[in-house]
MIDRENSE-677744 format. One line per field, with one value per atom (N, C-alpha, C): chain; residue number from 1; z, x, y. Coordinates in pm, 1 decimal. Atoms other than C-alpha are relative to their C-alpha. Layout:
kette: (A, ...)
nr: (NUM, ...)
w: (Z, ...)
u: (X, ...)
v: (Y, ...)
This chain:
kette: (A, A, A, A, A, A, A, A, A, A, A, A, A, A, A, A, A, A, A, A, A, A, A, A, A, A, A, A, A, A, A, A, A, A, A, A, A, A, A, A, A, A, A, A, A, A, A, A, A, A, A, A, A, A, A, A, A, A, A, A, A, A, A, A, A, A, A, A, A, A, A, A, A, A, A, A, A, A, A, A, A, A, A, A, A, A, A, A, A, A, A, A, A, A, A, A, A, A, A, A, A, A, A, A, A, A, A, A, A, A, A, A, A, A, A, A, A, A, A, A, A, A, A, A, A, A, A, A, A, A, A, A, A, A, A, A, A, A, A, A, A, A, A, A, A, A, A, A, A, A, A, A, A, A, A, A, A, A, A, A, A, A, A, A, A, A, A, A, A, A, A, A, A, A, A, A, A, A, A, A, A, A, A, A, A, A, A, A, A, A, A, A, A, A, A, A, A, A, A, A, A, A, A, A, A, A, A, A, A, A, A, A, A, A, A, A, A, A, A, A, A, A, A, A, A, A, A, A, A, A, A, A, A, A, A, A, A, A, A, A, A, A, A)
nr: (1, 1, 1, 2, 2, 2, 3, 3, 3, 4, 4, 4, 5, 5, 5, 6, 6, 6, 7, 7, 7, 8, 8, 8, 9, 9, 9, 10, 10, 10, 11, 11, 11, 12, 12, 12, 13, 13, 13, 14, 14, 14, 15, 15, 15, 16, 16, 16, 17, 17, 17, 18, 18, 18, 19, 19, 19, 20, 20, 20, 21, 21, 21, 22, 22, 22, 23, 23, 23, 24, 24, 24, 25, 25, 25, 26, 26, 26, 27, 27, 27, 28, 28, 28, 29, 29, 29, 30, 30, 30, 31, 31, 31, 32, 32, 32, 33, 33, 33, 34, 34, 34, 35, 35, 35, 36, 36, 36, 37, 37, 37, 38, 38, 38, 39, 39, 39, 40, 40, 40, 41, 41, 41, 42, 42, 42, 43, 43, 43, 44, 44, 44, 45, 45, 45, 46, 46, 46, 47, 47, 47, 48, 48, 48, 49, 49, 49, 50, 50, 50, 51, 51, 51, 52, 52, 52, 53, 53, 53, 54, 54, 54, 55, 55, 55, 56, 56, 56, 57, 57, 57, 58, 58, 58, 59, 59, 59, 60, 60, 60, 61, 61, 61, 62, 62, 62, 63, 63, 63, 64, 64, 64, 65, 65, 65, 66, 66, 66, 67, 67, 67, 68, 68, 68, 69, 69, 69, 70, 70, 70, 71, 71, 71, 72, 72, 72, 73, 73, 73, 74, 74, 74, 75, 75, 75, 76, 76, 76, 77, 77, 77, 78, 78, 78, 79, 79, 79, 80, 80, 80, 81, 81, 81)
w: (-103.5, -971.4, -12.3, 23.9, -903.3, -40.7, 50.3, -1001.8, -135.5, 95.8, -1320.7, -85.4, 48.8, -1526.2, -152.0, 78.1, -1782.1, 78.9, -134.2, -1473.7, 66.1, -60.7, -1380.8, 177.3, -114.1, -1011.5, 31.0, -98.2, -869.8, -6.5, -2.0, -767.5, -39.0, 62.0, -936.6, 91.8, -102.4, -720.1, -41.8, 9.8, -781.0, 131.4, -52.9, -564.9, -20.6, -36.6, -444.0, -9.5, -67.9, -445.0, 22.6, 11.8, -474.7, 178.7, -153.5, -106.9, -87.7, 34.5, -126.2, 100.6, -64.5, 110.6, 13.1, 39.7, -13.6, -122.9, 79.5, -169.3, -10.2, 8.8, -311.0, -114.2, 89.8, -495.0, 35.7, -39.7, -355.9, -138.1, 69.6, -556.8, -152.3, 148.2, -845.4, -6.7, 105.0, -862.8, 47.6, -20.5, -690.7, 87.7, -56.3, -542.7, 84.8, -85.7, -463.5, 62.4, -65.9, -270.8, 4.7, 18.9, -374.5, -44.5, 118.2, -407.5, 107.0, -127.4, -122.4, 87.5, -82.4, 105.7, -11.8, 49.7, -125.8, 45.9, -70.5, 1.9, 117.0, -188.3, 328.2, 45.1, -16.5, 289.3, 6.5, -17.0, 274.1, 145.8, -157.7, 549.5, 9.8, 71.5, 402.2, -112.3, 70.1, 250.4, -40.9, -8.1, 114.3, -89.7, 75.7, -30.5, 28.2, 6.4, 50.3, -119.1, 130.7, -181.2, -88.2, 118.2, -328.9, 29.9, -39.0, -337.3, 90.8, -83.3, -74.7, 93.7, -119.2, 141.7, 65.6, -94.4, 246.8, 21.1, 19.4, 343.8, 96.5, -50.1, 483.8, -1.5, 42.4, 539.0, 152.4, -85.8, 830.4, -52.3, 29.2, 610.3, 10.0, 25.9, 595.1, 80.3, -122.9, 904.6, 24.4, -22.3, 828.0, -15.8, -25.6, 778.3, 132.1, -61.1, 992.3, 21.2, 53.2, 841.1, -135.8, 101.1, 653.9, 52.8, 35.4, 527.9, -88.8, 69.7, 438.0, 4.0, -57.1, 483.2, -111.0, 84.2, 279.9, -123.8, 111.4, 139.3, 11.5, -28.4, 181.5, 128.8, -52.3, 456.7, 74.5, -98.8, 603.0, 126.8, -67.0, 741.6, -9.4, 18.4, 815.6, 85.2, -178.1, 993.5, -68.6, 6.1, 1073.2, 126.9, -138.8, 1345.9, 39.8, -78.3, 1334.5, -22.5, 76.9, 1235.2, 155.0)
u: (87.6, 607.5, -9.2, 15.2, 578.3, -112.6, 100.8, 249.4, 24.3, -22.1, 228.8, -191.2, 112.4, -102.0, 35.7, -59.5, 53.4, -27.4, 21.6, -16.1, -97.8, 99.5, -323.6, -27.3, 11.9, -384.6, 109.1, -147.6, -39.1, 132.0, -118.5, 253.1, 130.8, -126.2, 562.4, 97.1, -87.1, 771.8, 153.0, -114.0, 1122.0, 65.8, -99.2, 1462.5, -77.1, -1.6, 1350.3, 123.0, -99.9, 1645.5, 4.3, 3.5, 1557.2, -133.3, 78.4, 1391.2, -176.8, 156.2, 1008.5, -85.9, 39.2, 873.2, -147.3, 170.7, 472.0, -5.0, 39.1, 318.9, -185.7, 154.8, -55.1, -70.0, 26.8, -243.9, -173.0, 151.4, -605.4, -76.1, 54.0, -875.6, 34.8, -66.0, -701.3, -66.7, 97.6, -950.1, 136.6, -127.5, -627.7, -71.3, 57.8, -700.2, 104.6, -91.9, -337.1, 99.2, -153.6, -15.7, 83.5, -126.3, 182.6, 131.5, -143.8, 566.6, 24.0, -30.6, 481.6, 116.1, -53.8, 719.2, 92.6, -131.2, 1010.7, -11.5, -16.7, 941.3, 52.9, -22.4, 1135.7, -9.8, -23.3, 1180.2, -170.5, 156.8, 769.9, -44.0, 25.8, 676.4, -160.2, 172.1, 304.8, -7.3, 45.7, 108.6, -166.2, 141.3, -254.4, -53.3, -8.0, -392.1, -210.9, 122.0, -782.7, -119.1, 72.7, -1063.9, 17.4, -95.0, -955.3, -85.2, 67.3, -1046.7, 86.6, -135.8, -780.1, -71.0, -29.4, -835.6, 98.0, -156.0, -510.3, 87.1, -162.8, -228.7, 59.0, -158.7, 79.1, 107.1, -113.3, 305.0, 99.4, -100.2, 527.4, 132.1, -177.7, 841.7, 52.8, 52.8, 751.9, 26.2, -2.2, 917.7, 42.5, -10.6, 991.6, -156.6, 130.1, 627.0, -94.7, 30.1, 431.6, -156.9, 140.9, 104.7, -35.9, 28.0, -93.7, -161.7, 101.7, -464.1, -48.8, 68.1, -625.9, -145.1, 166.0, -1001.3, -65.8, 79.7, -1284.5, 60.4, -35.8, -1135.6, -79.9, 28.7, -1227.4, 69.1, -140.2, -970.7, -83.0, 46.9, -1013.3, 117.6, -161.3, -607.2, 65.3, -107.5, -435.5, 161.6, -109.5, -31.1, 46.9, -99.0, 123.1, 71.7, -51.2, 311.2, 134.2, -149.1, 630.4, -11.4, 48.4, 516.6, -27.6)
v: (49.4, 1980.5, -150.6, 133.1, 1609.0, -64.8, -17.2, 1614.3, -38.6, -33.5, 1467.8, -12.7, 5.8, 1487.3, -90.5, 84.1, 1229.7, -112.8, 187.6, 942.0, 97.2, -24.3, 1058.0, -68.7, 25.6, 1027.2, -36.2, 77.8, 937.7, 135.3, -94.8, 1098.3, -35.8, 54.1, 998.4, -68.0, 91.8, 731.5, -14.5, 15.0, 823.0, 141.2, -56.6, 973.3, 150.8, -137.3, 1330.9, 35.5, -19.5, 1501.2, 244.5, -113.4, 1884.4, 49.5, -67.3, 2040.0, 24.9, -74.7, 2045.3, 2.6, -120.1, 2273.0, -33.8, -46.0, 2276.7, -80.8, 69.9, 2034.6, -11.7, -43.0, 2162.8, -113.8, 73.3, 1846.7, -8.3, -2.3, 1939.9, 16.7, 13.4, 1910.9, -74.3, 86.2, 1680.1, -127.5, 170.2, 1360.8, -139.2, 90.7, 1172.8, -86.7, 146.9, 819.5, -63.0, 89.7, 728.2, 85.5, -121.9, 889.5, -79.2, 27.6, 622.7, 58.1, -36.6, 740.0, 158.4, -135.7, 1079.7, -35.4, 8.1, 883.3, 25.5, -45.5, 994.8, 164.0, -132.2, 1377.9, 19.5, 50.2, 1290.7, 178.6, -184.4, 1752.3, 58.5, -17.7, 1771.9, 95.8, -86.3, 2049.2, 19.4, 29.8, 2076.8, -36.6, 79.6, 1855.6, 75.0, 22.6, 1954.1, -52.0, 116.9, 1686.5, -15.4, 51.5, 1749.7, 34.1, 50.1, 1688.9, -57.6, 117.1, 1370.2, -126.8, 126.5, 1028.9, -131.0, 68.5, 890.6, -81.7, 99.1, 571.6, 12.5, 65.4, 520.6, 148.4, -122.1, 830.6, -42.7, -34.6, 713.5, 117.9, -33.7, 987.3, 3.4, 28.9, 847.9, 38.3, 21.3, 860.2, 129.1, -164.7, 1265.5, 27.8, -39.2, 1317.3, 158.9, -160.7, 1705.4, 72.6, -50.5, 1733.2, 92.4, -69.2, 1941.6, 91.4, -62.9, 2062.3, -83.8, 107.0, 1808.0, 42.1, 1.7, 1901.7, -110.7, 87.0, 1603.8, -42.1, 3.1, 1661.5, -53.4, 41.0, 1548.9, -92.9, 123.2, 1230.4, -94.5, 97.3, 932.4, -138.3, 56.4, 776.9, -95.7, 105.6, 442.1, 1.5, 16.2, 454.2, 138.2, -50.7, 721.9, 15.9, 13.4, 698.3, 155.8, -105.0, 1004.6, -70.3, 45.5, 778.4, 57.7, -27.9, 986.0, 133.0, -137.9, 1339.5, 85.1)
């Protein structure tokens, strides 16, 4: 899982290269989603109950279902989704 609990709050910012489908990081105390834009295969995202200002996931263009409720969001783009 890209998830690592070794880097608390973040999602690991390297080359995806394996299909990921479902991506479940709700309730984890997460602040950032730097490094999500490498999931370009991302179909769902749920990502709520967190401490998120910011979610970009424009780059996420296989996305499709994105739960991001009860964060904190000042910004969010889904401008190609």
């Amino acid at each position: 899982m890209p998830f690592s609990k070794s880097i608390p709050c973040a999602v690991r910012s390297a080359a995806v290269t394996a299909p990921s489908v479902t991506l479940d990081i709700s309730d984890s105390s997460i602040v950032d989603l730097t490094g999500i834009e490498d999931f370009t295969a991302l179909i769902e995202l749920h990502c709520q109950n967190n401490y998120l200002t910011i979610l970009d996931v424009s780059n996420n263009t296989a996305l499709t279902h994105l739960n991001c409720g009860n964060n904190q969001l000042d910004n969010l783009n889904v401008n190609t989704n």
